[in-house]
C-alpha positions in Angstrom: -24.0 2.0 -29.2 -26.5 2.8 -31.9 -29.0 5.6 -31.5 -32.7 4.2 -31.3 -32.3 0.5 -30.9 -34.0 -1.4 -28.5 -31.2 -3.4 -26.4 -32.7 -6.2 -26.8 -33.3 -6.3 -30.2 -29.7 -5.0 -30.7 -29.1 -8.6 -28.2 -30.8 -10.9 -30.7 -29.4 -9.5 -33.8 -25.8 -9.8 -32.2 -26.5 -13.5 -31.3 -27.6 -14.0 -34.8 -24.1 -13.3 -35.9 -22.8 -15.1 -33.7 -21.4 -12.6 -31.1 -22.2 -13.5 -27.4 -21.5 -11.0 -24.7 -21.5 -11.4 -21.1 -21.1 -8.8 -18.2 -18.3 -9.1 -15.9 -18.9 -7.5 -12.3 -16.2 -6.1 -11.7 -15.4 -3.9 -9.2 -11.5 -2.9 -10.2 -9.7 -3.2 -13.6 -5.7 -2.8 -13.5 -3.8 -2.5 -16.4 0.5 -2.9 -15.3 3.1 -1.7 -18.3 6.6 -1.6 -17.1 6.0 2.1 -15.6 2.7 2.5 -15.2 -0.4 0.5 -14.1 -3.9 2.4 -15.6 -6.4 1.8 -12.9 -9.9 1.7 -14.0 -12.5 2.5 -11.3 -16.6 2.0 -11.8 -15.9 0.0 -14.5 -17.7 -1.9 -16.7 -16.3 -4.8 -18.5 -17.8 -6.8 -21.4 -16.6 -10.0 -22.5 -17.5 -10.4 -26.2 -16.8 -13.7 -28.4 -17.2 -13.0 -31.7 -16.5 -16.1 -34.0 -13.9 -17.8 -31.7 -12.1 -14.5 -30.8 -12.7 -13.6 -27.2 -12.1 -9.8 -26.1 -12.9 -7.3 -23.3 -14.4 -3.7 -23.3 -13.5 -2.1 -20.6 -14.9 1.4 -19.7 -14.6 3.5 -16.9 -12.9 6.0 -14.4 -9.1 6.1 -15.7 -6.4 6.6 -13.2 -2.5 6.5 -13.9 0.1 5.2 -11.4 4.0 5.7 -11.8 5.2 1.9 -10.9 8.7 3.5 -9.1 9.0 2.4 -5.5 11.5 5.9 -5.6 12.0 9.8 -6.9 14.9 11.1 -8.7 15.1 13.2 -5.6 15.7 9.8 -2.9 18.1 8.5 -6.1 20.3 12.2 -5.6 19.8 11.5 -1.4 21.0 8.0 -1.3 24.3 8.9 -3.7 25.0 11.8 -1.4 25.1 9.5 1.3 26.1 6.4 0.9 28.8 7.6 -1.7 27.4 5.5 -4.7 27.0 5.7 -8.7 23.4 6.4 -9.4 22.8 3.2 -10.9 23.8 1.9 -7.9 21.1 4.0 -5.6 18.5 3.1 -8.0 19.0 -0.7 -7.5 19.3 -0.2 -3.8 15.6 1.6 -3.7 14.3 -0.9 -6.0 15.1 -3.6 -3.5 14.0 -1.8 -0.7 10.9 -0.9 -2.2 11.6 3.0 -2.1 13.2 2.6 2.1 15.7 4.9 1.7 17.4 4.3 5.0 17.5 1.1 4.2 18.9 1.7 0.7 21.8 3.8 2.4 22.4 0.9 4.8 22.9 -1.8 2.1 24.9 -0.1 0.0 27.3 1.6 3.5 28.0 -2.7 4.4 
């Protein structure tokens, strides 16, 4: 953090003001928005409490994941088939997590 200090001194002078930090082992950090989750591998998490207010630092490997169980390609498939509006398809392969015979199926009863 800064160049040339001795971690431990930087330690005590933190604890002085009243900042306490404490590792976290982790071994996997996931962070889920509504289309996304940010995967974090090797990470290293510190919890810090400074005054009362608790936060994390997180650092590490990113990784991005798309949250849809489906492609705008199975969407196209499954209104082909089972003769559908696209809305439609895309609620289907939500509930069939991405299955897209089984999409076609519940929407052809």
């Amino acid at each position: 953090m800064f160049p040339k200090i001795n971690p431990k001194q930087m330690e005590k002078a933190m604890k002085k003001m009243g900042v306490k930090q404490e590792e976290i082992p982790a071994i996997e950090v996931i962070i889920k928005t509504e289309d996304k989750e940010l995967v974090i591998k090797n990470p290293q998490v510190m919890r810090v409490n400074m005054m009362g207010q608790e936060s994390l630092q997180i650092t590490g490997d990113i990784e991005e994941r798309d949250l849809k169980a489906y492609k705008e390609e199975d969407v196209k498939t499954v209104v082909d088939q089972a003769g559908c509006s696209e809305e439609e398809a895309k609620e289907a392969l939500e509930k069939s997590k991405g299955d897209l015979a089984e999409a076609i199926l519940s929407l052809q009863q």
